[in-house]
N, C-alpha and C positions, 0 to 999 in steps of 0.2 A: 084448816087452811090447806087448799087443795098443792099449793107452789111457795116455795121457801120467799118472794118476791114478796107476798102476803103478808108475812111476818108484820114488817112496819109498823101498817095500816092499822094492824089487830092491835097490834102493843099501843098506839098513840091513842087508837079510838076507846080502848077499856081503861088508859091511863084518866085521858079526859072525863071519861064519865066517874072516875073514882068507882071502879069496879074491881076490886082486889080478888072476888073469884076470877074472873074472865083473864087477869093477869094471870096468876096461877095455871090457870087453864091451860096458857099456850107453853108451859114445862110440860118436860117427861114427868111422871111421876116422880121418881128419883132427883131432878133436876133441882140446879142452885141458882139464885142468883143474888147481885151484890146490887141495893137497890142505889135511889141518889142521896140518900142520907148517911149511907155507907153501911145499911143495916144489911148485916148475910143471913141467908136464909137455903136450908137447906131442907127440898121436898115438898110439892105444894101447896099442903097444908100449913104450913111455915112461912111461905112463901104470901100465901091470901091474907094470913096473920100480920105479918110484917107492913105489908101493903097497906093492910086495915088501919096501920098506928101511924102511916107515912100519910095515908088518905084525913086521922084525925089530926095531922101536925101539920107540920110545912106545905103540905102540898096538897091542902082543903079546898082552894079554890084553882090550884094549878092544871094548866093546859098544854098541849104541846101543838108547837107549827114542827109538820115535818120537813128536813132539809135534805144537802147530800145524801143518796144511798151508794153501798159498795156491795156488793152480793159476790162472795168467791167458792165459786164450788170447788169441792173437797175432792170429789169424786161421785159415783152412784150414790143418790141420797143422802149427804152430806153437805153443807156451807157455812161458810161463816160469812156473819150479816156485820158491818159497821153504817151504822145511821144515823145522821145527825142529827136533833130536835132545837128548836129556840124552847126552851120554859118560860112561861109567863103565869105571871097568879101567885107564885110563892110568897107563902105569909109566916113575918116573924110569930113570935107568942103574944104579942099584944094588938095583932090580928093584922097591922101596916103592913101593904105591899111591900114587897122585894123586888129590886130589880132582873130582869129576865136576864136568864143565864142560859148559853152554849151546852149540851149535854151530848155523851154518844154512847149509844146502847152498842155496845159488841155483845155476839151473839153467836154459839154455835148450834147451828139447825141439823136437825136428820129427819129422815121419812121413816113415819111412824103409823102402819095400819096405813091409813086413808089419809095421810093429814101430816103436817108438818111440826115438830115440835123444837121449841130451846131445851139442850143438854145441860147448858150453862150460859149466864151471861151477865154484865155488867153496865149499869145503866152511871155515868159519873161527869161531873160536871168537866167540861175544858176551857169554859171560858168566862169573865164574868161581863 
């Protein structure tokens, strides 16, 4: 991602595809985050793992509409991201829909080489 604005797009298009490398991808290496299941993961090998087990549960068929963006630069390569999603798809364990729920990825971004990476961030439900 050439611009921290980018972020979004990247996290909702690899969420949807149930692509837990590409999620990982957009951490630092080092990087945590707290998924919507409440599962933490720290490094993104941890990170695509975690994903992996989010992608085989609740959130096998789930999709995201992108909503509100906030984007607050920090300073020289630095921001922090709040982004709203609608979820839709979420499936209990005997595979019936869930109702779409409110979520908001915070997110703090830095410029990394060529590209923009999350330090840290928390993907958590806000609304049902």
């Amino acid at each position: 991602m050439t611009q921290a604005a980018d972020f979004p797009r990247a996290f909702a298009t690899a969420f949807s595809a149930q692509n837990a490398q590409a999620i990982a991808a957009l951490f630092a290496e080092d990087g945590s985050f707290h998924a919507l299941t409440g599962h933490w993961a720290e490094g993104r090998s941890t990170i695509a793992k975690g994903m992996e087990q989010e992608f085989a549960g609740l959130s096998r068929m789930a999709r995201l509409v992108t909503g509100k963006t906030a984007l607050r630069p920090l300073g020289p390569g630095a921001a922090v991201l709040h982004q709203r999603f609608v979820v839709t798809g979420l499936r209990d364990a005997s595979g019936a829909e869930l109702p779409r729920i409110g979520a908001l990825l915070t997110a703090v971004l830095v410029a990394k080489g060529d590209g923009w990476l999350a330090l840290t961030a928390t993907f958590a439900m806000v609304e049902g």
